[in-house]
Biotite code that builds the C-alpha atoms (Angstrom):
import biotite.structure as struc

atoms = struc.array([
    struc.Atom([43.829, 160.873, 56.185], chain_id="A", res_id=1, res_name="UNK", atom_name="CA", element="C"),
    struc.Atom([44.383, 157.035, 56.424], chain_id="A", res_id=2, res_name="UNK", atom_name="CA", element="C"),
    struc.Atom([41.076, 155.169, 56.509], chain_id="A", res_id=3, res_name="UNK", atom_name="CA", element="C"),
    struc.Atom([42.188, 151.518, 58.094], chain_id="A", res_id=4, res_name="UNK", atom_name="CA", element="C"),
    struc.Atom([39.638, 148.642, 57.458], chain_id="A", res_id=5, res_name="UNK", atom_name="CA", element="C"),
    struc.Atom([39.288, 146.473, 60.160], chain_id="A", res_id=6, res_name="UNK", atom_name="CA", element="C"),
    struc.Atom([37.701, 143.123, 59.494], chain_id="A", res_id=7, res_name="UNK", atom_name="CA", element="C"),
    struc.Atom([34.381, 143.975, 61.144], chain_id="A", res_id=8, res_name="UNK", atom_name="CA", element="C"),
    struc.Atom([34.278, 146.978, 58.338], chain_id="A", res_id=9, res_name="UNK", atom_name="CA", element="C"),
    struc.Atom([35.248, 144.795, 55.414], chain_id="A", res_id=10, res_name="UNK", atom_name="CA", element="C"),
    struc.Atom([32.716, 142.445, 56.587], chain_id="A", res_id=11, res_name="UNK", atom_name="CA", element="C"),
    struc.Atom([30.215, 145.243, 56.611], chain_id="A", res_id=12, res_name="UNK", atom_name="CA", element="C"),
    struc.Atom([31.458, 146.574, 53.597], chain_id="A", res_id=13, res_name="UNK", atom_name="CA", element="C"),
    struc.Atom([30.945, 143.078, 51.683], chain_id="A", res_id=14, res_name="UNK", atom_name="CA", element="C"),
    struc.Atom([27.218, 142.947, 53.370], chain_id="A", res_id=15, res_name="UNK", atom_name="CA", element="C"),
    struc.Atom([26.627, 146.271, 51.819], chain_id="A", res_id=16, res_name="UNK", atom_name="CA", element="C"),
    struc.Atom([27.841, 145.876, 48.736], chain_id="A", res_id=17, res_name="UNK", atom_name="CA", element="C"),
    struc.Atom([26.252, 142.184, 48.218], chain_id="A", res_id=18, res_name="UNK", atom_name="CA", element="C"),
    struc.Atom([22.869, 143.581, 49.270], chain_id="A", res_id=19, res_name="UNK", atom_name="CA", element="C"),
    struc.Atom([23.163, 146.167, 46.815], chain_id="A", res_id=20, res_name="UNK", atom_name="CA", element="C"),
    struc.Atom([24.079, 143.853, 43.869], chain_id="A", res_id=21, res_name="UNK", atom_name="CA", element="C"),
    struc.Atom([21.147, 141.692, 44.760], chain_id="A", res_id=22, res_name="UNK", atom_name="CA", element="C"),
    struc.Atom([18.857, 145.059, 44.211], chain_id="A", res_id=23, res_name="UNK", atom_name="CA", element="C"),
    struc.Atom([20.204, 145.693, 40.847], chain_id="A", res_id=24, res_name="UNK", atom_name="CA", element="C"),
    struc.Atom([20.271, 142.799, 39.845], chain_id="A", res_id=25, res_name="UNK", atom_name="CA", element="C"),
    struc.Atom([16.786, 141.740, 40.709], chain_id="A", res_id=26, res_name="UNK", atom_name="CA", element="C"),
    struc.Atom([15.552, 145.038, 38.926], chain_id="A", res_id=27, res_name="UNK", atom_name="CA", element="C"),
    struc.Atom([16.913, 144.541, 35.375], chain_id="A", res_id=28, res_name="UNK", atom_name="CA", element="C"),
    struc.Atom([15.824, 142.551, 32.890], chain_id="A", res_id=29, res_name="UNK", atom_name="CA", element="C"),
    struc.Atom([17.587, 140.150, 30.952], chain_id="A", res_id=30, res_name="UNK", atom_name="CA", element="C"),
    struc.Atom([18.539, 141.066, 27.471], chain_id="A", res_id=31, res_name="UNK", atom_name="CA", element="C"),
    struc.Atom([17.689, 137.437, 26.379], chain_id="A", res_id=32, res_name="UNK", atom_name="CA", element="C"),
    struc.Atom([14.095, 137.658, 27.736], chain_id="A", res_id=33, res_name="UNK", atom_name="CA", element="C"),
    struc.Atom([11.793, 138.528, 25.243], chain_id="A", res_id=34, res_name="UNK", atom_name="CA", element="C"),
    struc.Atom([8.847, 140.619, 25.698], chain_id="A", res_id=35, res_name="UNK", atom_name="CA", element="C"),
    struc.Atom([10.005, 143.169, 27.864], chain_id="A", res_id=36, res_name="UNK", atom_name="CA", element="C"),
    struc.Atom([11.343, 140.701, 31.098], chain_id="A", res_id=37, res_name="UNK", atom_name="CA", element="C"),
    struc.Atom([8.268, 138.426, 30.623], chain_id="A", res_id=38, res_name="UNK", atom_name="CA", element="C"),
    struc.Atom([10.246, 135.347, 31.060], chain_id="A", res_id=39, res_name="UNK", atom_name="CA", element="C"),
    struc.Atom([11.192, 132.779, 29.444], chain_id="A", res_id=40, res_name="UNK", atom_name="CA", element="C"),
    struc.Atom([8.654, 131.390, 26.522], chain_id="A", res_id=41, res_name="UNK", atom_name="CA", element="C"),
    struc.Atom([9.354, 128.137, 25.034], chain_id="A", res_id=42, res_name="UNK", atom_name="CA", element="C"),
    struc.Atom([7.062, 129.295, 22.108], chain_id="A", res_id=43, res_name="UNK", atom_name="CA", element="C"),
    struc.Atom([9.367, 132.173, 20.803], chain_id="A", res_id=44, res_name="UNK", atom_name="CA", element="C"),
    struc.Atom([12.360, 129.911, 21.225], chain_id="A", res_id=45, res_name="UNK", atom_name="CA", element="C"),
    struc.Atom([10.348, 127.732, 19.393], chain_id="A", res_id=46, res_name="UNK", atom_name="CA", element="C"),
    struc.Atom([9.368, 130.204, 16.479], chain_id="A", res_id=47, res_name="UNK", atom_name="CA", element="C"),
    struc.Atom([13.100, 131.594, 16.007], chain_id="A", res_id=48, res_name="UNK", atom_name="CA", element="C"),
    struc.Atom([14.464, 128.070, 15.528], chain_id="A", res_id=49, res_name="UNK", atom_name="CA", element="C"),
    struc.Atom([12.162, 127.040, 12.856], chain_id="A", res_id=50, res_name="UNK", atom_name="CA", element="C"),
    struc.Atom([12.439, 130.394, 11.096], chain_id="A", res_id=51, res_name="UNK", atom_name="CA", element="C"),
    struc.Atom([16.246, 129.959, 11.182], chain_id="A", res_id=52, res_name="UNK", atom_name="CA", element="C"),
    struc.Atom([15.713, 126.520, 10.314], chain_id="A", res_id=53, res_name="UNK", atom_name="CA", element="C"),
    struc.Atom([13.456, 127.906, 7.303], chain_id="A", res_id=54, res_name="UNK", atom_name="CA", element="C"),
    struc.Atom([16.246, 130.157, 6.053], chain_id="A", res_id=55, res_name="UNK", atom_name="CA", element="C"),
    struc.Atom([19.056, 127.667, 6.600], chain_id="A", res_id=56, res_name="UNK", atom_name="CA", element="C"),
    struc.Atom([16.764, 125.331, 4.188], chain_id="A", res_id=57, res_name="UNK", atom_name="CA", element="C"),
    struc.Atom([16.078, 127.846, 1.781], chain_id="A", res_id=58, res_name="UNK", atom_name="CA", element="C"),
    struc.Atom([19.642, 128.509, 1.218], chain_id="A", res_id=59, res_name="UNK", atom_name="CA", element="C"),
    struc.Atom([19.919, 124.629, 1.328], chain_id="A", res_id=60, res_name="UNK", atom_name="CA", element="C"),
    struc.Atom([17.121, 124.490, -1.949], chain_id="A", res_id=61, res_name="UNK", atom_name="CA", element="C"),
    struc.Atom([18.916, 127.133, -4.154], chain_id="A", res_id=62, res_name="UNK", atom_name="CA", element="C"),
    struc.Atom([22.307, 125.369, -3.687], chain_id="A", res_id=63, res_name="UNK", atom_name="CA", element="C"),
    struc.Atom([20.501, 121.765, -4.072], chain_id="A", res_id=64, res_name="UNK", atom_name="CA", element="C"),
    struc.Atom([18.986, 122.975, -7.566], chain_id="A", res_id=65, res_name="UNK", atom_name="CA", element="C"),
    struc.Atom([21.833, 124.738, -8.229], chain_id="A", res_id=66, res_name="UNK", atom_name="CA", element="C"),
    struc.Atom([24.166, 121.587, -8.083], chain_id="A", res_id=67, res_name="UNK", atom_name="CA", element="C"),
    struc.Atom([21.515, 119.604, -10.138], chain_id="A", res_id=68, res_name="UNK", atom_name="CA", element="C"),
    struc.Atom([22.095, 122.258, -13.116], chain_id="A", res_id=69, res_name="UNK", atom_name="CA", element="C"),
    struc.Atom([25.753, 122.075, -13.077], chain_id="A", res_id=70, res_name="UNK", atom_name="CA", element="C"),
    struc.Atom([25.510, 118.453, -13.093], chain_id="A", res_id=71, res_name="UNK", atom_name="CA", element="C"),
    struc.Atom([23.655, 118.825, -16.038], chain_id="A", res_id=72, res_name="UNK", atom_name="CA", element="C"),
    struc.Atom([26.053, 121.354, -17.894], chain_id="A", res_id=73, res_name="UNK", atom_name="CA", element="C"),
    struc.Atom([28.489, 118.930, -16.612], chain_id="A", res_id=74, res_name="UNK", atom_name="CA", element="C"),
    struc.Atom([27.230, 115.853, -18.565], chain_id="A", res_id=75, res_name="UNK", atom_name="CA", element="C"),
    struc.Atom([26.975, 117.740, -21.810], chain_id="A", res_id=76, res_name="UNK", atom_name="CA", element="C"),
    struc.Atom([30.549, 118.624, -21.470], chain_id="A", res_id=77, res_name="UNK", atom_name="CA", element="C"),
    struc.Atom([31.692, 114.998, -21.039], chain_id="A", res_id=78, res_name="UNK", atom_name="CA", element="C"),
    struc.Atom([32.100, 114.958, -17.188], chain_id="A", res_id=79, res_name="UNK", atom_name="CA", element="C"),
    struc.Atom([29.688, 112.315, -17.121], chain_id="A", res_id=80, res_name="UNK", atom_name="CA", element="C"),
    struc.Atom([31.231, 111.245, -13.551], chain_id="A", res_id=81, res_name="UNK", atom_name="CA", element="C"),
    struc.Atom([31.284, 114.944, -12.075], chain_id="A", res_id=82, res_name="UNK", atom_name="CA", element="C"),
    struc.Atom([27.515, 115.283, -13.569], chain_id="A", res_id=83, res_name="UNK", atom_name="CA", element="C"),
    struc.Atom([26.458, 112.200, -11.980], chain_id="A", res_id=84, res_name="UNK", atom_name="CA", element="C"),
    struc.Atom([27.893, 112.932, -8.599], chain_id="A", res_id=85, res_name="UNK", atom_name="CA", element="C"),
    struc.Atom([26.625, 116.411, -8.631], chain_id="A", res_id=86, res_name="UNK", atom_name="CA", element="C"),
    struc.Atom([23.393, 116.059, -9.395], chain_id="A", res_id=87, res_name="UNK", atom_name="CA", element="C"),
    struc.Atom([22.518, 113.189, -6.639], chain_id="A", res_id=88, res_name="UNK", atom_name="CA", element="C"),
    struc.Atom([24.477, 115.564, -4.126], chain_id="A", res_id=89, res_name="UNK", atom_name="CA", element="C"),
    struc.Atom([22.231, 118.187, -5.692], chain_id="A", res_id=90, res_name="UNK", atom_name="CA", element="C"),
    struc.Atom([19.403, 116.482, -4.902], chain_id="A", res_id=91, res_name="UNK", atom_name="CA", element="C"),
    struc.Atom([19.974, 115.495, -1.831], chain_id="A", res_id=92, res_name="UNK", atom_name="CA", element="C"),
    struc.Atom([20.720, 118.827, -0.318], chain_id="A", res_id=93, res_name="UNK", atom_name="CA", element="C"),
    struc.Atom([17.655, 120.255, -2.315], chain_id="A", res_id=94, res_name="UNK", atom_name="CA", element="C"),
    struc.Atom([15.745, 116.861, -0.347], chain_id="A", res_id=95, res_name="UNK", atom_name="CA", element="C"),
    struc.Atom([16.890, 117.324, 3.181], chain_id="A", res_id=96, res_name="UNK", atom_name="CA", element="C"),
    struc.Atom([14.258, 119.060, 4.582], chain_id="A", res_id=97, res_name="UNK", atom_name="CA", element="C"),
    struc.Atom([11.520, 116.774, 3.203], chain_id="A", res_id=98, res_name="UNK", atom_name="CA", element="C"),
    struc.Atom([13.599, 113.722, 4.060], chain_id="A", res_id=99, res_name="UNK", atom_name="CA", element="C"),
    struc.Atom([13.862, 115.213, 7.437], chain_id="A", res_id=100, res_name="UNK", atom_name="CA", element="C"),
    struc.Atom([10.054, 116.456, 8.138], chain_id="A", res_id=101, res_name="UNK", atom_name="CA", element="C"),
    struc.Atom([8.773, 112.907, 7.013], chain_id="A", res_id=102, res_name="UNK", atom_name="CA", element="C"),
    struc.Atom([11.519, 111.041, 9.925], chain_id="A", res_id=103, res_name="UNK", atom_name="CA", element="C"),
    struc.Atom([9.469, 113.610, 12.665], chain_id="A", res_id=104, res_name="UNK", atom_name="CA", element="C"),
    struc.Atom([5.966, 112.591, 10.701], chain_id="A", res_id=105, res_name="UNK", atom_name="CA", element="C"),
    struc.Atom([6.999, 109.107, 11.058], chain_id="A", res_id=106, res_name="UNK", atom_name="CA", element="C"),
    struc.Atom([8.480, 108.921, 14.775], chain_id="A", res_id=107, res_name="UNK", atom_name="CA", element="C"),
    struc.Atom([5.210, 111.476, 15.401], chain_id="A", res_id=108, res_name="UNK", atom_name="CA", element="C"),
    struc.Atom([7.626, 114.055, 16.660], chain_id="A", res_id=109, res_name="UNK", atom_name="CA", element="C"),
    struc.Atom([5.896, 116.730, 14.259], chain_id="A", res_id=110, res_name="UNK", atom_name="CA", element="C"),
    struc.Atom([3.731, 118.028, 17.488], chain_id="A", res_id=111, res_name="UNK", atom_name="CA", element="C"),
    struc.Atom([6.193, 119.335, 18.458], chain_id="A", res_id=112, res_name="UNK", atom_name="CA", element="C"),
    struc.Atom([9.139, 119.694, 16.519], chain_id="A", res_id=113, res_name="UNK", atom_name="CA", element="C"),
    struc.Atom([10.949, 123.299, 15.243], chain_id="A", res_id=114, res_name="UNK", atom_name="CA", element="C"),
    struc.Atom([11.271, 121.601, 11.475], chain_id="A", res_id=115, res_name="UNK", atom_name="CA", element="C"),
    struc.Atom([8.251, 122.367, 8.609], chain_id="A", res_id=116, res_name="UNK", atom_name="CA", element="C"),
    struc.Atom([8.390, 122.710, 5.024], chain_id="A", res_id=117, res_name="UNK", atom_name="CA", element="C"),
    struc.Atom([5.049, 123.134, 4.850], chain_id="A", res_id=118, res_name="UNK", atom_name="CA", element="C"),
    struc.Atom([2.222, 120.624, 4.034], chain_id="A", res_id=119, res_name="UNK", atom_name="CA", element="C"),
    struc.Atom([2.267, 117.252, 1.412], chain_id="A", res_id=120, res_name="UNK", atom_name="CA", element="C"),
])
């Protein structure tokens, strides 16, 4: 048996088909929405930025202090350059986030901003 589509049926057919996406779709939620299809909250955006943001400078800290002490082992070898080097680069990945929270205190962008080490 040989169905043949006319265009009145494919028309139909896309109708059909379209109105039946539209249902679906409407009825599931969004894998990115958080709190079971709530919508969209600025707040838990908010929150999973600064606590990647806290991690990131964590990670940031321990290789900033990290740097600083092989400076250090550095200069007592006689790598007085390499020491030198490494310990300001050591200290200023260790000082980032500080550096960084005190340009938002200053512009007063720490309302609102995603960045905190904590308080002074």
């Amino acid at each position: 048996m040989k169905v043949h589509l006319t265009k009145d049926r494919l028309a139909r057919m896309r109708f059909i088909l379209a109105v039946t996406a539209m249902l679906v779709l409407h009825n599931v939620s969004a894998f990115a929405q958080a709190g079971g299809g709530t919508g969209f909250n600025s707040t838990d955006l908010k929150t999973g930025i600064s606590n990647s943001l806290a991690v990131i400078m964590m990670f940031g800290f321990v290789l900033g202090i990290s740097a600083v002490i092989y400076g250090g082992f550095a200069i007592r070898r006689g790598d007085v350059d390499q020491g030198k080097m490494s310990i300001i680069g050591g200290a200023i990945i260790a000082a980032a986030p500080a550096v960084v929270f005190a340009f938002y205190k200053i512009f007063g962008l720490d309302a609102n901003s995603s960045v905190g080490v904590g308080s002074f």
